[in-house]
C-alpha positions in Angstrom: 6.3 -24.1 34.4 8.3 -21.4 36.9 11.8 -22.3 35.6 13.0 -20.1 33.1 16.8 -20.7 31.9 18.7 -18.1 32.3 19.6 -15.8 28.7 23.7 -15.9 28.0 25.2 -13.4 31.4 21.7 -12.5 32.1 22.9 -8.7 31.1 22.6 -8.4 27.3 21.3 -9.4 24.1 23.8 -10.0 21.2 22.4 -7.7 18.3 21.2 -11.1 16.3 19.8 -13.2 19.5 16.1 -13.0 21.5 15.0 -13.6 24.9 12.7 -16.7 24.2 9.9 -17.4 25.8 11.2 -20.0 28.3 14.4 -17.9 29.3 14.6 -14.8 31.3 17.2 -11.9 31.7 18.5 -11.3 35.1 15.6 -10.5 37.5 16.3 -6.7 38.0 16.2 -6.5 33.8 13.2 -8.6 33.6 11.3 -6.3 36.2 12.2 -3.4 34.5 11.1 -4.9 31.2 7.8 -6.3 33.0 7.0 -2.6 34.2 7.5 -1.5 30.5 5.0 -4.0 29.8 2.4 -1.9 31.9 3.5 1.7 30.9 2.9 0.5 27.1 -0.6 -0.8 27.8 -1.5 2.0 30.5 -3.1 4.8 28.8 -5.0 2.3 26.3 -6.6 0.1 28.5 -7.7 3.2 30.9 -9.4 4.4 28.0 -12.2 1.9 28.0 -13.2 2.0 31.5 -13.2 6.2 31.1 -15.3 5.9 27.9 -17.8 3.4 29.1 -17.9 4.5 32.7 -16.4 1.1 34.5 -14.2 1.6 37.5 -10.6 1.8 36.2 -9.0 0.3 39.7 -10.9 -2.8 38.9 -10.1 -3.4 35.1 -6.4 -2.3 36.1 -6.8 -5.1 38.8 -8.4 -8.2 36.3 -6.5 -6.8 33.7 -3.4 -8.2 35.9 -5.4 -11.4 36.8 -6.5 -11.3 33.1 -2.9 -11.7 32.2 -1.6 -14.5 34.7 -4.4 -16.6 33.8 -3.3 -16.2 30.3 0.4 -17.2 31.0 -1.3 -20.5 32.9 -3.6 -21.0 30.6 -1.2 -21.0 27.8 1.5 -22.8 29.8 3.5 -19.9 29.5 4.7 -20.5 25.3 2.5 -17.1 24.4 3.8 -13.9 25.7 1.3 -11.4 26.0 -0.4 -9.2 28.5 -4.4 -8.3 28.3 -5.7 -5.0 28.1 -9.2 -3.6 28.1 -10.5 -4.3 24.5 -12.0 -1.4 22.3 -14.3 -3.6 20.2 -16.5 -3.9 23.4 -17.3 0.1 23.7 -20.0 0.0 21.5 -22.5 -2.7 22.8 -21.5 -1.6 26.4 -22.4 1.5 25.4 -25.7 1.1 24.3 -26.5 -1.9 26.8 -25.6 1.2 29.4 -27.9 3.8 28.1 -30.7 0.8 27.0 -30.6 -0.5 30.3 -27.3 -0.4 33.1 -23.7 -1.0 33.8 -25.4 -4.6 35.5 -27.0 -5.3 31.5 -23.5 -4.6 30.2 -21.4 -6.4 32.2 -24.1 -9.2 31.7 -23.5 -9.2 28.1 -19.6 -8.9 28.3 -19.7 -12.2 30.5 -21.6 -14.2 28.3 -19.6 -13.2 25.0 -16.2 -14.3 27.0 -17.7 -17.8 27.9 -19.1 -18.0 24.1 -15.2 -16.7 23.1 -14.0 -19.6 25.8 -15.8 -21.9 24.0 -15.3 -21.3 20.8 -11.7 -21.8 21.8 -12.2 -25.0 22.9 -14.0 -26.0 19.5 -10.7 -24.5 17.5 -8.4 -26.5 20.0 -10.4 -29.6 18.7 -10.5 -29.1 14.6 -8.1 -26.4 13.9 -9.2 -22.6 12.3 -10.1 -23.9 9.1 -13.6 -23.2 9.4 -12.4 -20.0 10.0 -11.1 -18.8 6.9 -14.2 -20.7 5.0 -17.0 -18.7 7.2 -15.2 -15.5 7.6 -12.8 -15.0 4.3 -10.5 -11.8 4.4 -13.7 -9.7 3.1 -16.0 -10.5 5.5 -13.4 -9.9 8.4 -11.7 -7.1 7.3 -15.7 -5.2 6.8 -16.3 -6.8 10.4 -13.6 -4.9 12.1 -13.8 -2.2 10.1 -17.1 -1.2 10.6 -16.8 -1.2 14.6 -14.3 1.5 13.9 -16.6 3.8 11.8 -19.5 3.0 14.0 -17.7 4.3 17.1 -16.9 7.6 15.4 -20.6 9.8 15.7 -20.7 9.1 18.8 -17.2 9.8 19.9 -17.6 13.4 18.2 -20.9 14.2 20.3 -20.2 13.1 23.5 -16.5 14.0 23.7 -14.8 15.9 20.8 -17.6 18.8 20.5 -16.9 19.3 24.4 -13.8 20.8 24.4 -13.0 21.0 20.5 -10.1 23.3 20.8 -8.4 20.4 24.1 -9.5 17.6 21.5 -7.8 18.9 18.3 -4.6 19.7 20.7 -4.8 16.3 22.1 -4.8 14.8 18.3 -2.2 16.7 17.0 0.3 15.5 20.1 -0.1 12.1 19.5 0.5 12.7 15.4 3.7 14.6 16.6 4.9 12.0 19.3 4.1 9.0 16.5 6.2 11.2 13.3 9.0 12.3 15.8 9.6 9.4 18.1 11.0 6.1 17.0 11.0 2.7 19.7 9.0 2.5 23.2 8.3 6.4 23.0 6.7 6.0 19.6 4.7 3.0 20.3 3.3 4.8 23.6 2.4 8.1 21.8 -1.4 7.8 22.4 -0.1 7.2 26.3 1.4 10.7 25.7 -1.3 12.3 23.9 -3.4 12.1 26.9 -0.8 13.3 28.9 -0.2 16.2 26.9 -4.0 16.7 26.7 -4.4 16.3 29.8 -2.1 19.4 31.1 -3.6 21.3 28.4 -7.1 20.3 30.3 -5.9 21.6 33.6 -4.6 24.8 32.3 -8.3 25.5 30.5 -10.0 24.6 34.0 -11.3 21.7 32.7 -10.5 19.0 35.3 -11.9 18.7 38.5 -9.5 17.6 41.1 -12.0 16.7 43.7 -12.4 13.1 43.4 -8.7 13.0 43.7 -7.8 14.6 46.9 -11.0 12.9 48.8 -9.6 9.6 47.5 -7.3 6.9 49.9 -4.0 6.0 48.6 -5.0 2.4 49.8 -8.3 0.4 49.3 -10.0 -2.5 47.5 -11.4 -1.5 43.8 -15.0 -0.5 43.1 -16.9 -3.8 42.8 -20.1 -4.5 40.1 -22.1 -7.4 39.3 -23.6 -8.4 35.5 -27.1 -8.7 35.4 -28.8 -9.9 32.2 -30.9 -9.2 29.8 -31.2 -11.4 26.9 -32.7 -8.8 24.4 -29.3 -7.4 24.7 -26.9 -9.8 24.0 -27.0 -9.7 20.0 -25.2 -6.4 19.8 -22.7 -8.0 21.6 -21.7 -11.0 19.1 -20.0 -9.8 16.2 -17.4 -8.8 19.4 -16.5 -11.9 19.0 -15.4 -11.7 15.6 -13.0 -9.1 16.3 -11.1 -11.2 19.4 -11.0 -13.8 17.1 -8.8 -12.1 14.6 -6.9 -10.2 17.4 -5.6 -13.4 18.5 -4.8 -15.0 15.6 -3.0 -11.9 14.8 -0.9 -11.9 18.2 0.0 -15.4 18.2 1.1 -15.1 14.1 3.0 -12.3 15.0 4.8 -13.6 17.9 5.4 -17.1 16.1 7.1 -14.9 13.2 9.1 -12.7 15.7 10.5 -16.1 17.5 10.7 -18.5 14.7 8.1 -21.2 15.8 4.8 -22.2 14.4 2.1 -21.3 17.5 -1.0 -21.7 15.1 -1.4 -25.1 17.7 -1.9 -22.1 20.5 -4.9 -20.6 19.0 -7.4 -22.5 20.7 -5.8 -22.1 24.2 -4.8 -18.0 23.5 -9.2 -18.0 22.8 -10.0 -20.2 25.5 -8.0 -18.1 28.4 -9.0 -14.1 26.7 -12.6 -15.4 27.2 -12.1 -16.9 30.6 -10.2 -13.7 31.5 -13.1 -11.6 30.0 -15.8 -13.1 32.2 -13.6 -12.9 35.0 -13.3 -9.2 34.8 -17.3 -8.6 33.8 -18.2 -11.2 37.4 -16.7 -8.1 39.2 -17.1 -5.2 36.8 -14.1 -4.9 35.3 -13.7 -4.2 31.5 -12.9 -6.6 28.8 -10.0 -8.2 27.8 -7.5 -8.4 24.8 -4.0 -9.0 23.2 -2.2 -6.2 23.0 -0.3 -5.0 20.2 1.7 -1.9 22.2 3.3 -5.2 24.0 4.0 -6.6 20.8 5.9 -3.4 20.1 7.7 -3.9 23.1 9.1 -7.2 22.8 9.8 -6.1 18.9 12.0 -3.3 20.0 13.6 -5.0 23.5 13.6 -8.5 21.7 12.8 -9.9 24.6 9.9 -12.4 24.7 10.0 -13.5 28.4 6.9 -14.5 29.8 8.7 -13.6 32.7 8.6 -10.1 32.3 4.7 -10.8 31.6 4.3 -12.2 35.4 6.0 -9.6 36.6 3.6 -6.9 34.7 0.3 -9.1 35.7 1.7 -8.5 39.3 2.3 -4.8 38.9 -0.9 -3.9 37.4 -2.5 -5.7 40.4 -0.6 -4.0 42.8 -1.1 -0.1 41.1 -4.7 -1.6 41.3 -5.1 -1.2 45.3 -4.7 2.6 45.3 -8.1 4.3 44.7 -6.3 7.5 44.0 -4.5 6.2 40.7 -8.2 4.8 39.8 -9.3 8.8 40.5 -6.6 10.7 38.8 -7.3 8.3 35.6 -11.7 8.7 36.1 -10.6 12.7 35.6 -9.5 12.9 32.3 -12.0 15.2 30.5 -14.1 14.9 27.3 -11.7 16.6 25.0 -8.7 14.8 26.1 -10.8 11.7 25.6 -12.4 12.9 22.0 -9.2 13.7 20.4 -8.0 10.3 21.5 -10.7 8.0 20.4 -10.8 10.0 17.1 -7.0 8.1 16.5 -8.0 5.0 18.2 -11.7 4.6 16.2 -9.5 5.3 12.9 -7.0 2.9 13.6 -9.9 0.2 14.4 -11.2 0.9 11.1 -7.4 0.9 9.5 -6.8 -3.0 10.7 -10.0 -4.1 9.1 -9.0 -2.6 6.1 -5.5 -3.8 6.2 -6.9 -7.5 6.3 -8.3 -6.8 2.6 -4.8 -5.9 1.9 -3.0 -8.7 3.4 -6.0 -11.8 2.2 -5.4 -9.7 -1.4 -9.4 -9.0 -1.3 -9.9 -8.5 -5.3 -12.3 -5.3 -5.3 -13.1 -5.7 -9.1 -15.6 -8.9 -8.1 -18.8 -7.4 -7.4 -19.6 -9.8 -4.4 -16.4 -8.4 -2.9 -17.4 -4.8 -3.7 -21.2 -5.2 -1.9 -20.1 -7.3 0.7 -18.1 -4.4 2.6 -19.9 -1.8 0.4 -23.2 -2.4 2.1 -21.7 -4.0 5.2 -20.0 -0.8 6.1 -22.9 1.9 5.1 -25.3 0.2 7.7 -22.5 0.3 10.6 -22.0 4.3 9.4 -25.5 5.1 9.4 -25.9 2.8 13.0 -28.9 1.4 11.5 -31.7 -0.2 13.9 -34.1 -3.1 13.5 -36.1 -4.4 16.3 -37.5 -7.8 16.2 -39.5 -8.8 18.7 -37.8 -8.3 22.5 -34.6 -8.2 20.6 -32.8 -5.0 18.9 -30.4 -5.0 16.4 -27.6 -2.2 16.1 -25.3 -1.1 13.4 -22.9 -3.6 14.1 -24.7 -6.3 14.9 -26.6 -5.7 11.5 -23.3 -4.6 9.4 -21.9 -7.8 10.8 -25.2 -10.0 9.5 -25.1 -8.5 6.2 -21.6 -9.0 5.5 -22.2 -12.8 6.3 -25.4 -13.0 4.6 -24.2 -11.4 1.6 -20.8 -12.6 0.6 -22.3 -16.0 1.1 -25.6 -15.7 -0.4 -23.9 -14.1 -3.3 -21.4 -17.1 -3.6 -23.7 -19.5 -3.3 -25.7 -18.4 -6.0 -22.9 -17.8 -8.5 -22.0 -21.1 -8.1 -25.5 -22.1 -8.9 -25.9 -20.3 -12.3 -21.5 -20.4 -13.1 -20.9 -16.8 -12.8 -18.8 -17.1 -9.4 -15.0 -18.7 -10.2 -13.7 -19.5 -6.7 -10.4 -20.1 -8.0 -9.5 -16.6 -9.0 -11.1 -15.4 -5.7 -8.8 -13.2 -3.4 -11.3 -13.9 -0.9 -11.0 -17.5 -0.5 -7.5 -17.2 0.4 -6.8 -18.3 4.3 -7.4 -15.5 6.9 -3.9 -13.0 7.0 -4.7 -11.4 10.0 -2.2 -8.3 11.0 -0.3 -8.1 14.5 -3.4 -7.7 17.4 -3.8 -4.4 18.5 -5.6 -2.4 21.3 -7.9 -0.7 19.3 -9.8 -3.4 18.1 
């Protein structure tokens, strides 16, 4: 499993040839890529832990463990490092004001063993059932409305801040995307908040504090999940969204090296959930495929899983200095407003690009209501409580996009006004490359 063959001289890639999974570059090169690895995924996956108010040392540190258990898991055929995930802000969110960090981390455990299982179930009859439960329609609403939810509350509690830092910080990461091509494209939110960030300091609006009085060497902050069952509904239609990631990143790494991994999807579910409940045990955040990898590997054409190891290792390492997890916890409000206005949108953008790839027909009413209605009760963050349970806006977007593109179906194949056959929707799942914002 630790023997990878060596790629031509070791030195270069001809201009039509890729660095396989099983083969590695000479081991300077394949460090060097593996570091890339973490700069790409660095300012995303620090995001969540600022937003949410984990500990960024210790997601940085099971982020790293997140990723080698991945690689074993997957017996290293799946290149792919896991970040924090964005589609978990909003239930830790309101499990952290409802309750505490304990409640949230509670609820991020269970939804990673539920994930693991579920990939267990697809390892044992395929995704079929998939595509039949949740057609493009109901998946692209799902992820879409996670996005839109996330965007009120990005606006008051960071963006209205420090408007003037926020709108700066927004308009560097539009330039850095428009004017950079390769690695320095695909990391412009990275650079957004750096940008942002210096723009913070000059406005006095970071306190450097924290930083001095921290030790360049130490253990991570450590947490514990508590639960509370009244809590964990807000936390399932999560697992919606890590579905498609997945099956997004292993599709899109199957097309970039020429094999059929859809035989993977069971083990790439089974190991993110593992790695999830892994990081929540200890307070980490959690875990996903990441797409600014996948943009790596695109632009390197290198698919080592070598160079994965080598960033697991990294990550752990940059993990033992409490100052890095200090300089990262003072990023201010604005930096962090103007970024999550980008990051929310693009959430919202991959739902909506699932419509376009499953060729959702919008002229079929049961198409139109399903994300019609679906979407306005995720918008308005709609509440139901029902007995020592409470239902949020995307718990309740996700029920009624279920509820109604098969309740409509069902009864249009009862009285003949439903005609399957000229149904976008029924089309297999087309999910788009996995990204970090979703």
């Amino acid at each position: 499993m630790f023997r990878w063959t060596l790629h031509g001289d070791g030195r270069t890639v001809a201009p039509t040839a890729i660095v396989r999974p099983e083969e590695r570059l000479a081991w300077p090169l394949t460090v060097g890529i593996g570091a890339q690895h973490v700069v790409a995924m660095f300012g995303a996956t620090f995001l969540v832990p600022v937003i949410t108010g984990f500990p960024p040392s210790t997601t940085l540190l099971f982020s790293g463990l997140g990723t080698l258990l991945f690689l074993l898991l997957t017996r290293n055929r799946v290149p792919s490092y896991l970040g924090s995930s964005f589609a978990f802000i909003a239930p830790i969110t309101a499990s952290t004001q409802a309750d505490s960090m304990g409640a949230a981390l509670g609820g991020v455990l269970v939804t990673g063993l539920l994930l693991a299982a579920l990939g267990l179930v697809v390892q044992k009859v395929g995704t079929g059932w998939i595509s039949r439960l949740m057609p493009p329609v109901v998946m692209g609403s799902i992820v879409a409305l996670i996005g839109l939810n996330l965007v009120p509350s990005s606006y008051e509690n960071n963006f209205s801040k420090a408007p003037v830092t926020a709108a700066l910080t927004l308009v560097a990461i539009i330039l850095c995307t428009a004017l950079f091509k390769g690695l320095l494209g695909r990391i412009s939110v990275l650079i957004g908040v750096i940008v942002g960030y210096v723009i913070a300091v000059l406005r006095g609006e970071v306190d450097f504090t924290p930083v001095r009085e921290a030790h360049w060497l130490g253990l991570p902050e450590f947490h514990h999940p508590t639960f509370d069952l009244t809590l964990l509904p807000i936390f399932l239609p999560v697992i919606v969204v890590l579905l498609a990631e997945n099956v997004g990143h292993v599709t899109s790494v199957g097309l970039m090296t020429g094999r059929n991994l859809d035989h993977m999807v069971g083990r790439t579910l089974t190991a993110d959930g593992l790695a999830t409940a892994l990081s929540a045990t200890f307070g980490g955040s959690p875990t996903t495929t990441y797409g600014e990898n996948i943009g790596v590997m695109s632009a390197t054409r290198v698919y080592s899983t070598a160079a994965y190891w080598v960033a697991g290792v990294v990550a752990i390492l940059l993990s033992l200095s409490p100052k890095v997890g200090a300089v990262i916890n003072t990023i201010p409000a604005g930096v962090l407003g103007g970024v999550t206005f980008v990051l929310y949108g693009l959430i919202a953008i991959v739902g909506f690009r699932m419509w376009v790839d499953g060729r959702v027909d919008f002229s079929r009413p049961k198409n139109q209501i399903t994300a019609g209605v679906s979407l306005t009760i995720a918008i308005a963050d709609l509440h139901w409580q029902l007995g020592g349970f409470a239902f949020t806006g995307i718990a309740l977007g996700t029920l009624a996009a279920l509820a109604i593109y098969h309740g409509m179906s069902g009864l249009g194949r009862l009285t003949g006004t439903d005609a399957p056959a000229g149904d976008a929707a029924a089309e297999p799942v087309a999910a788009g490359p996995a990204t970090s914002q979703s």
